[in-house]
C-alpha positions in Angstrom: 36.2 4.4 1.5 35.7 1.1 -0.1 32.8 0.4 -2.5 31.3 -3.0 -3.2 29.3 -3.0 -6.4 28.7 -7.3 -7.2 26.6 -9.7 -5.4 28.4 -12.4 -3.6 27.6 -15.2 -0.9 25.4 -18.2 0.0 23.0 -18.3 2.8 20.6 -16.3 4.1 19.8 -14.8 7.6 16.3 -16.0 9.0 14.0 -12.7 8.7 13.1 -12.6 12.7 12.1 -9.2 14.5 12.3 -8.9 17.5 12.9 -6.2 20.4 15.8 -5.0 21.6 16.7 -6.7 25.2 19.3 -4.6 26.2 18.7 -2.1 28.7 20.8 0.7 27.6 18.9 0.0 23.7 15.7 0.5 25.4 16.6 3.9 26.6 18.5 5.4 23.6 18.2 2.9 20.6 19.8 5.3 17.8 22.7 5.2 19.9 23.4 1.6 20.2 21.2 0.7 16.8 22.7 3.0 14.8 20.8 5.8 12.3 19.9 6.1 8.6 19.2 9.0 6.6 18.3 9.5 2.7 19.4 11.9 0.2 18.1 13.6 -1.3 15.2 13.8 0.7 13.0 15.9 -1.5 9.6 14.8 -2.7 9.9 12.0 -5.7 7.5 11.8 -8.7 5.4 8.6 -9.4 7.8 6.4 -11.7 10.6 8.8 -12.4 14.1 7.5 -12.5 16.5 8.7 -10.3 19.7 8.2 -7.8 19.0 8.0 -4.0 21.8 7.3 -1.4 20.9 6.0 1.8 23.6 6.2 4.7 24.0 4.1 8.1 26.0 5.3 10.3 26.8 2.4 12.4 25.7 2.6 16.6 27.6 1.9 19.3 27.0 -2.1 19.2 29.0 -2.3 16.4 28.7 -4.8 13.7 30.6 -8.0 14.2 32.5 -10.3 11.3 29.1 -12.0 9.5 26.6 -9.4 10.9 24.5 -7.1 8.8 22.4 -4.4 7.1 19.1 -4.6 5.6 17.3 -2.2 3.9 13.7 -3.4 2.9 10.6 -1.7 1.2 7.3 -3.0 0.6 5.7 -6.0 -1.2 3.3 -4.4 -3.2 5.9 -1.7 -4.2 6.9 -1.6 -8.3 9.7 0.3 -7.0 12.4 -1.0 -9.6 14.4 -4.1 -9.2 18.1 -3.3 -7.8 20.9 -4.8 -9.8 24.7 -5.1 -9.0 26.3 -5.9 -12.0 26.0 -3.5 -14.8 26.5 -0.3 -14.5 24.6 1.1 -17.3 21.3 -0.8 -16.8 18.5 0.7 -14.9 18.2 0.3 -10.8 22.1 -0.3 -10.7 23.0 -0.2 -6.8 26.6 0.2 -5.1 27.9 0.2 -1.6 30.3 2.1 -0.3 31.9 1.8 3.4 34.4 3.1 6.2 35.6 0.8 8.1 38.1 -2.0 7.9 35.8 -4.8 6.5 34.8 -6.1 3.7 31.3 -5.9 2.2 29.1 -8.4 0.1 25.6 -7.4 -0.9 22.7 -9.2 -3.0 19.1 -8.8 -3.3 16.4 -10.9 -1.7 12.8 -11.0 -3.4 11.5 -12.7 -0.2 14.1 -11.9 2.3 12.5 -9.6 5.0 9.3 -10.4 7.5 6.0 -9.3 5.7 5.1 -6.4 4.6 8.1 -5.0 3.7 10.3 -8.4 2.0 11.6 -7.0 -0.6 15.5 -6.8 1.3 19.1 -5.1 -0.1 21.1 -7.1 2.6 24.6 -5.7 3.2 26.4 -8.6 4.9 30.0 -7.6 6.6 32.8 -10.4 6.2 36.3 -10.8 6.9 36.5 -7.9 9.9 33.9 -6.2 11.5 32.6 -2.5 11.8 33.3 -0.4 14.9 31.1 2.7 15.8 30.6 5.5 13.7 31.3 4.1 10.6 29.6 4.7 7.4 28.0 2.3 5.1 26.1 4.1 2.4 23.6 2.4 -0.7 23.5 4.6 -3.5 20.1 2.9 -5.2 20.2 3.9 -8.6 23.9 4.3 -9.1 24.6 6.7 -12.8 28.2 6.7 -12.5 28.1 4.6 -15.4 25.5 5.3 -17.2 22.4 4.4 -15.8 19.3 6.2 -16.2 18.9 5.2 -12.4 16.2 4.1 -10.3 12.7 3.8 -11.0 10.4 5.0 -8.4 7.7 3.2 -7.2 4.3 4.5 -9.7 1.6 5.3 -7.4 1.3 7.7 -4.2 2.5 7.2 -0.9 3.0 10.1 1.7 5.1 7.9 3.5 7.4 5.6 1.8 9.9 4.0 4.0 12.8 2.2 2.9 13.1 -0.3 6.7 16.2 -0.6 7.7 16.9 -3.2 10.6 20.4 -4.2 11.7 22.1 -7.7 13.2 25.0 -6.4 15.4 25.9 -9.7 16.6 26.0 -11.9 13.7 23.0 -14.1 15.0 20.2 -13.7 12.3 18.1 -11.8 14.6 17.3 -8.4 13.0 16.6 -5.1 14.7 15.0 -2.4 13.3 16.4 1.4 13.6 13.5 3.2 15.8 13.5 5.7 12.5 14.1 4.3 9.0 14.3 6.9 5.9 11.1 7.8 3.8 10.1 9.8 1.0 7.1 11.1 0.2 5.7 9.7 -3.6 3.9 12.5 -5.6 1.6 12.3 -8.9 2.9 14.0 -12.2 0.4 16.3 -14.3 -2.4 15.1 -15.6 -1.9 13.1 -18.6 -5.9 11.9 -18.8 -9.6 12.7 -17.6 -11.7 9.6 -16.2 -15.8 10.1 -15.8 -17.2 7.8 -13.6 -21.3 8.0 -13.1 -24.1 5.8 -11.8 -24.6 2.8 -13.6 -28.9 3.5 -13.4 -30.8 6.7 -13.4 -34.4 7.9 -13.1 -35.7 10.4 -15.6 -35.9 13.7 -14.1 -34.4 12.6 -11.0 -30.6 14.5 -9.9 -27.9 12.0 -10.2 -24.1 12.6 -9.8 -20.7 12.2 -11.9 -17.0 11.8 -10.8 -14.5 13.3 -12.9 -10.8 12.3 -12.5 -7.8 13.9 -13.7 -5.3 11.0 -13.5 -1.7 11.0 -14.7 0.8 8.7 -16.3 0.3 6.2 -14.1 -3.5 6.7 -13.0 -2.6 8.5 -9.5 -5.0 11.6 -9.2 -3.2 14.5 -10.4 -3.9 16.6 -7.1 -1.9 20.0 -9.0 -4.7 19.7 -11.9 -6.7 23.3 -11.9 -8.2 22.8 -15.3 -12.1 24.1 -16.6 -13.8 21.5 -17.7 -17.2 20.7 -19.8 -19.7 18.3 -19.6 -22.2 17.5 -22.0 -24.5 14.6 -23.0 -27.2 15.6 -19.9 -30.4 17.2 -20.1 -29.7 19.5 -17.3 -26.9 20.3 -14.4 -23.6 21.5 -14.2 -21.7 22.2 -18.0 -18.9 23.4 -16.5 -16.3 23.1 -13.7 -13.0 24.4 -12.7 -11.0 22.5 -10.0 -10.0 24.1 -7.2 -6.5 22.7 -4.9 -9.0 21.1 -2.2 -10.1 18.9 -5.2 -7.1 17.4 -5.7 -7.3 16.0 -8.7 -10.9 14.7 -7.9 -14.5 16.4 -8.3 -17.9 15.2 -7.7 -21.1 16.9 -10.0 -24.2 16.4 -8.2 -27.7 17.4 -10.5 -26.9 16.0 -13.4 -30.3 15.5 -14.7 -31.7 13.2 -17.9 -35.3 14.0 -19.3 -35.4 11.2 -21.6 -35.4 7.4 -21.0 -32.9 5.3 -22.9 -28.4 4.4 -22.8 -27.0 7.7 -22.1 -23.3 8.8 -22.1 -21.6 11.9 -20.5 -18.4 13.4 -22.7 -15.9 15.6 -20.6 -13.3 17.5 -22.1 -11.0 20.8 -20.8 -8.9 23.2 -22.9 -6.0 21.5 -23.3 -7.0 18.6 -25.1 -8.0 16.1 -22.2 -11.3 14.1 -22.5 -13.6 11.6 -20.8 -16.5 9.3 -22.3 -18.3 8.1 -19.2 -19.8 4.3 -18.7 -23.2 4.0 -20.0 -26.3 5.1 -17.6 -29.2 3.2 -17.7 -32.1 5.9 -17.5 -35.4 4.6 -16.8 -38.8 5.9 -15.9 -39.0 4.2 -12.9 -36.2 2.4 -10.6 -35.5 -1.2 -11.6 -35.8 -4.0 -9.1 -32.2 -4.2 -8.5 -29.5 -1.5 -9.3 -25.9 -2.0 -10.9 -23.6 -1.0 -8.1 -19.8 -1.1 -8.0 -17.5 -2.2 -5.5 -14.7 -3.7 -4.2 -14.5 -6.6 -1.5 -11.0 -7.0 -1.5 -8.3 -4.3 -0.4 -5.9 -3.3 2.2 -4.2 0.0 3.7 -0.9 0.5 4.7 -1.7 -0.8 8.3 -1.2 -4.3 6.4 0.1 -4.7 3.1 -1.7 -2.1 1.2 -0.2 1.5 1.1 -2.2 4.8 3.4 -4.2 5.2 6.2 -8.0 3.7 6.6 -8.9 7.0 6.3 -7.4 8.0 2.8 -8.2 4.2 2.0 -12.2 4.8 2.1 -12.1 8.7 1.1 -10.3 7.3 -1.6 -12.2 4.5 -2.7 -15.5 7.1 -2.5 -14.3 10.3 -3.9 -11.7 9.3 -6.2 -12.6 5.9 -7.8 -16.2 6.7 -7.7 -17.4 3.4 -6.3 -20.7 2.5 -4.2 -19.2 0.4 -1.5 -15.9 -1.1 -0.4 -14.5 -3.9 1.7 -11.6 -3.2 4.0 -10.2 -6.6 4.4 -6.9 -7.1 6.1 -5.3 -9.9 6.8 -6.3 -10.9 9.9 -3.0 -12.4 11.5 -1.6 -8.8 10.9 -5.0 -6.6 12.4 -3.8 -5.4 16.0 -6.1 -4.4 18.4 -6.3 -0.6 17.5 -6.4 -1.1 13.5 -9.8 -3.4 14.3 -11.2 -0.4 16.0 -10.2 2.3 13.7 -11.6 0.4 10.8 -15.0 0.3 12.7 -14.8 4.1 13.5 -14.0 4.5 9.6 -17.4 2.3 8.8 -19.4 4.2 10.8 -18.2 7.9 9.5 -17.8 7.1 6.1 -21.2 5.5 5.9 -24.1 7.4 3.5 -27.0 5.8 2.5 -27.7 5.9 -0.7 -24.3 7.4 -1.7 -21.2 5.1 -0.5 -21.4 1.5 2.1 -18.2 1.1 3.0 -18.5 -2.5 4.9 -16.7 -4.0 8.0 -15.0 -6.4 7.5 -11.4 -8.9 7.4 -9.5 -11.4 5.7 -9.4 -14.8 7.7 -6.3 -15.8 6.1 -5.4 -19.4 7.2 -3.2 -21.5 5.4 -4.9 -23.2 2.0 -5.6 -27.4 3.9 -7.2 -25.2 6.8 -9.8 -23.5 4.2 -7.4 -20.8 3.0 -8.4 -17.3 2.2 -11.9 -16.4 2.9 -13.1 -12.7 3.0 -15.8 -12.0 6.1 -17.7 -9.1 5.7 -20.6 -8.3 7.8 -23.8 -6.2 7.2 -23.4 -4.2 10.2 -20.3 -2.4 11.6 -19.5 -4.3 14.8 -18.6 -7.3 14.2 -16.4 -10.1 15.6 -13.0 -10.4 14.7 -11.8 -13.9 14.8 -8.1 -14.4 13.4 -6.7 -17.5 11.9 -4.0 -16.9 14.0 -1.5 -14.1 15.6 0.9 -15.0 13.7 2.7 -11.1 13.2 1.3 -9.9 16.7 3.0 -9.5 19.2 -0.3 -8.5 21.6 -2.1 -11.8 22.1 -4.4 -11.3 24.7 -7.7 -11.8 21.9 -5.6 -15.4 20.6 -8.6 -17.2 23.0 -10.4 -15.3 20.1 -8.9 -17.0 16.9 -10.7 -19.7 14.9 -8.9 -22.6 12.8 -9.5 -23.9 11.0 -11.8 -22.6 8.7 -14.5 -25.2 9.9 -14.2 -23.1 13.5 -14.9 -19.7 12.0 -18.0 -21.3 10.5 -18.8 -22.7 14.2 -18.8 -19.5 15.4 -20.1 -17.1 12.7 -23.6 -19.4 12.0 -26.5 -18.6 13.1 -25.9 -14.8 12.3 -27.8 -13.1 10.2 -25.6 -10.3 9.3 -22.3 -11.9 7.6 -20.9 -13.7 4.7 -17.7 -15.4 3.7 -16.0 -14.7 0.7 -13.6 -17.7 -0.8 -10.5 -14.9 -1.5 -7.9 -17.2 -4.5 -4.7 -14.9 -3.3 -1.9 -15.8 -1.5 -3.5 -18.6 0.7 -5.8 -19.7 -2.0 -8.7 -21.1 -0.6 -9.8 -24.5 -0.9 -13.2 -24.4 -2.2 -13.7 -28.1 -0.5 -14.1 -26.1 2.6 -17.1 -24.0 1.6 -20.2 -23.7 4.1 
């Protein structure tokens, strides 16, 4: 077995996906792709170092002289940075091979089609690799003295490490049908957060969230402790959390008698505490009430991490907000995400509790208008892309409006939407503004 354990080479493969065309692929693509598997496979806790070795065992294609491997993982994923040069530093990576060719691997920041760019590419040179062989990436190498990898610090129950293969040597990449994932799991709680309403009626039953986070502000979902709450005039004192909490709890009746800036303190036996934000308690409800939100956000059906369902049962149960936005970028929405989002506005929706809104990210390039988040009052409303540019179902592109000046054509004159200039990626060109 020959191991490669230095970055080498120029160049770099254009990141294009596409399906396999050959007949016998569409039929059986492990066996002509290849497979990948991860050890160990057990679950991994948010941002602890440690060694994982992925294997590819190569498929029948083969992989010709200048062909490769690449294994990928998310954008938005602090997973820590590989290395190839020194052993004793933190993420060191090697790679290891059957097979009569020679290996040369680098990292590439930006080298994989979106989501998932962050690319290991494993490029074979001077011989190719026949069926059957092994090429295995041990991330987070501690042969010499490397603490390891660090994993990525926030939840996921399904982090995948993509791996896609070029068998021919042509720049197109295919990905495996089944690429290796781990499931990402909080620590113990390491902090309590209280979260309440930011106004209050005196005498009237308002509610608090109370979090037990960890390290790294994931909910601690093993947390079981009692806890005690004071600084109301009447409700709950005590709780203690139960496995179906995980991590989270809401306290409905939490009553004030007296007008004024109140606080609620939480603390549990072991040591852990919580000040709340200030309530504002009045006598009677002010014109307008402080509400908190988020307008801006994505799920793992884009570049976020989840489902749309954890994404809004989090945003209401755990971070304890009013309302939310789920806005996606619209050149990456297919057809079925649009529809589960508007099945999620609809069941998540309680007045006077949590609004989660409809709505997307019209994400055309910055000289068209740029990023702009559309969010409409109701929970059925149009989707019109910038483009479909990661789709591969177009029949809505007679749908798509660009530039901006277009989605304005079609959205005015409704009563129900507004557009929100979004300075991310695409940053918007405020020139453009209705």
């Amino acid at each position: 077995m020959t191991k490669v354990n230095s970055a080498h080479g120029s160049g770099r493969p254009a990141p294009i996906r596409t399906r396999a065309t050959a007949k016998e692929a569409d039929r059986d693509p492990d066996l002509w792709l290849g497979t990948a598997r991860i050890e160990p496979k057990s679950d991994v806790e948010a941002g602890a170092y440690g060694t994982w070795r992925i294997t590819y065992r190569v498929g029948r294609y083969g992989i010709d002289n200048s062909g490769a491997v690449r294994v990928a993982i998310r954008d938005m994923s602090d997973w820590g940075r590989p290395q190839f040069d020194d052993p004793a530093a933190d993420g060191y990576v090697t790679i290891a091979h059957t097979g009569a060719a020679k290996l040369r691997v680098r990292y590439e920041p930006r080298g994989g089609v979106r989501p998932s760019r962050k690319v290991i590419a494993i490029e074979v040179y001077d011989g190719s690799l026949a069926a059957g062989s092994l090429v295995t990436l041990t991330w987070g190498d501690r042969s010499g003295g490397s603490r390891g990898s660090r994993a990525q610090s926030f939840c996921d129950d399904r982090f995948e490490f993509s791996t896609l293969v070029d068998c021919f040597g042509t720049g197109v990449y295919e990905p495996l049908p089944t690429s290796p994932t781990l499931r990402i799991v909080p620590s113990r709680a390491a902090r309590l957060v209280a979260i309440a309403p930011s106004n209050a009626l005196v005498g009237a039953r308002t509610s608090l969230v109370v979090v037990a986070e960890d390290r790294w502000g994931n909910p601690a979902t093993d947390y079981r402790g009692r806890i005690r709450v004071s600084g109301a005039d009447g409700g709950p004192t005590t709780y203690r959390f139960i496995r179906s909490d995980r991590g989270a709890h809401r306290l409905n009746d939490v009553v004030f008698h007296a007008a004024g800036d109140r606080k609620l303190a939480v603390a549990d036996g072991s040591g852990l505490t919580a000040v709340s934000n200030p309530v504002l308690v009045a006598q009677r409800g002010p014109e307008y009430r402080l509400l908190w939100g988020d307008t801006q956000a994505q799920s793992g059906a884009t570049v976020g991490t989840g489902s749309v369902e954890a994404f809004f049962r989090f945003a209401r149960d755990v971070a304890g907000l009013d309302f939310i936005a789920h806005s996606a970028n619209d050149f990456q929405i297919e057809p079925a995400h649009w529809r589960e989002t508007r099945a999620a506005v609809r069941r998540f929706h309680e007045p006077g509790r949590f609004v989660p809104f409809l709505s997307f990210e019209w994400s055309g390039n910055t000289p068209a208008g740029g990023d702009h988040n559309v969010i409409y009052l109701g929970d059925d409303g149009p989707l019109h892309r910038s483009s479909h540019w990661l789709l591969r179902d177009r029949r809505e592109e007679h749908l798509d409006r660009y530039p901006v000046r277009e989605l304005w054509r079609a959205l005015r004159g409704r009563g129900d939407v507004i557009a929100i200039p979004h300075i991310g990626g695409r940053r918007a060109d405020l020139d453009h503004i209705d």
